[in-house]
N, C-alpha and C positions, 0 to 999 in steps of 0.2 A: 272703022274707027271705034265705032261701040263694040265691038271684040276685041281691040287690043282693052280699053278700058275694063271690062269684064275681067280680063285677066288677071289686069293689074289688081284689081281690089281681091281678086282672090289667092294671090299673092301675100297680099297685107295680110289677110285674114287667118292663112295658115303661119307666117311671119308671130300675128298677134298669139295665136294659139301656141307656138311653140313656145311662145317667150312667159306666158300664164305656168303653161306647166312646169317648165323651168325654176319659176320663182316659188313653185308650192315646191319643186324637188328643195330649194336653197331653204328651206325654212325649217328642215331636219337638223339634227346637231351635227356640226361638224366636229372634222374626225383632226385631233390637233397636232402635227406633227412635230416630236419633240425634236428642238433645239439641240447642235451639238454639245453644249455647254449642260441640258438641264440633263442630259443623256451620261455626260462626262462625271458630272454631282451623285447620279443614281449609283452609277458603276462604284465610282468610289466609295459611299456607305457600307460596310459591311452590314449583313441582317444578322439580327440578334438572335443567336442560337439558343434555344431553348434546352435547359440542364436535362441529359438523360436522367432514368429512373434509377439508372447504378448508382450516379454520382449524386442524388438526391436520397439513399437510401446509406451512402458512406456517409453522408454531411449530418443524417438525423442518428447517426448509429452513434450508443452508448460506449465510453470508453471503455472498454475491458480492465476487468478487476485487477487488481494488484496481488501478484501470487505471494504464497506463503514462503516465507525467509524457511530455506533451510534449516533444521535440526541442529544442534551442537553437542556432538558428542563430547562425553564426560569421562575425563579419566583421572582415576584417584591414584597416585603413587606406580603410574604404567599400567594399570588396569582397569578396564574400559567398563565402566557402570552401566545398567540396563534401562536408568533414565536418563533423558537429554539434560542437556541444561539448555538455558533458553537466554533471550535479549528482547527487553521491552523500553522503548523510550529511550538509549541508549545505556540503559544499566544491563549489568548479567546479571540475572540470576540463577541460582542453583537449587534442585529440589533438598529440603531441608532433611527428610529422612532417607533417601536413598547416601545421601552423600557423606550426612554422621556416618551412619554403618558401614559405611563404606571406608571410615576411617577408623572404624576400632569401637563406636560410640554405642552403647542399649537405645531401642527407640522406644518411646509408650508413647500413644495418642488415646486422650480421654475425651468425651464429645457428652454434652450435660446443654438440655433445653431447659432454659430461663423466659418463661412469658411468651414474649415475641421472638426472642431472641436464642439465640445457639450460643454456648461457650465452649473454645476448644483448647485444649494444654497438653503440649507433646513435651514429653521429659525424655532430655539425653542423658546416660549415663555412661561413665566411663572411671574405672578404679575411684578414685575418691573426689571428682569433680559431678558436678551435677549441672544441665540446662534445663531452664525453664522458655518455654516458648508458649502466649498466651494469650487470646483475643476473643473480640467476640464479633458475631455475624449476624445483622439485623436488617430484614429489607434488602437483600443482598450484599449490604453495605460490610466493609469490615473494619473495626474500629475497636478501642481500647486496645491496641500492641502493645505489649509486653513482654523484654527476656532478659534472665538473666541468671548469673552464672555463680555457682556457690551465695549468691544472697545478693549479688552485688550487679547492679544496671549493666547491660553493656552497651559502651559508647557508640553506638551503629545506628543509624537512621533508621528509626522502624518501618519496613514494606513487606507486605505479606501480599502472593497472588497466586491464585487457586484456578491450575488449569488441569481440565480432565480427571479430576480429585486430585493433584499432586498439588501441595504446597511449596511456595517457591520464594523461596529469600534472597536479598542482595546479597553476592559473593563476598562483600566486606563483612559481614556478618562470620563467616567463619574464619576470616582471616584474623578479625579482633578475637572469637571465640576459641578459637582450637589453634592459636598459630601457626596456621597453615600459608602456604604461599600459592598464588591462583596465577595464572599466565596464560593470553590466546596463543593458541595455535594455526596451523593452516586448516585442522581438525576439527577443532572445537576447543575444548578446555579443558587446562591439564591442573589439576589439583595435589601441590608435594610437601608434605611431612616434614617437618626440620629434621638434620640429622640430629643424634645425638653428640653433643661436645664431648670430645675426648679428652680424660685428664692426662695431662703431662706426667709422663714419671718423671721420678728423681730418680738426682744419681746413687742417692741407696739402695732407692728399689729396683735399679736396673741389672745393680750388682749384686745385691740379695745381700748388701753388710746391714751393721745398724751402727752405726758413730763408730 
């Protein structure tokens, strides 16, 4: 009788011990097993992909410059001048002494320092007409334009611009100046001379009578 009761309590005793250990094992973090639903919410988030270093190096890159407009060749009367003519701000311009000489015209450029300032005066000549063409340049600035033709203004909006050393006037400038006529081409710009008017004969001169 006192041997089964021995037993019994050492029963208990291991019984008590296992259930002690147990409760210190339960008192570690448990491990949570995610929900079908919290599992389904994961899945479907997409993660946020981080910008490669290409696509962060297009995004900071500077726009590339804007190339130079092509040249416009200049042609006075079919024959092709050895300076361009140019387009700024939607006007043409034409260089001012390539393009007289080009048409028959004497060029002189005279260049006289005042103070601060630079004066410059290129005279066209041609049989009994004269251009005066005449400014001055201060501070890079150019200002005081003036031209004009046997004595007399000519009605053209004054612009004068200086590339590469070439002087360069509005095309209407010569068209008021030298009655020339200016037209684009697929080319560039074609510069033509009026003809000359031809007089009519009579019919005395034709026949060589006189009344």
């Amino acid at each position: 009788m006192r041997s089964n009761t021995r037993k019994a309590l050492l029963a208990a005793g291991l019984i008590t011990g296992t259930a002690a250990l147990t409760g210190c094992t339960a008192n570690t973090t448990p491990v949570t097993t995610p929900t079908p639903q919290a599992a389904q919410q994961a899945t479907a988030e997409p993660a946020t992909a981080q910008p490669s270093a290409a696509a962060t190096m297009e995004a900071t890159a500077e726009p590339a410059e804007e190339e130079t407009p092509a040249p416009l060749a200049l042609l006075v009367d079919g024959k092709e001048v050895a300076v361009d003519a140019a387009e700024e701000q939607g006007s043409l311009l034409l260089p001012l002494e390539a393009t007289a000489e080009a048409l028959g015209w004497k060029t002189d450029s005279q260049e006289t320092e005042e103070e601060t300032q630079v004066r410059r005066v290129i005279t066209l000549d041609k049989e009994d007409s004269r251009i005066t063409v005449s400014w001055t340049v201060s501070d890079n600035t150019t200002k005081g334009i003036t031209w004009q033709k046997d004595g007399l203004l000519i009605p053209v909006d004054t612009r004068i611009t200086t590339m590469d050393g070439v002087v360069y006037v509005p095309a209407a400038f010569f068209e008021e100046a030298m009655g020339v006529t200016i037209a684009r081409t697929q080319k560039g710009v074609a510069v033509a001379t009026p003809k000359p008017m031809e007089t009519p004969q009579t019919k005395e001169d034709s026949s060589g009578e006189n009344g």
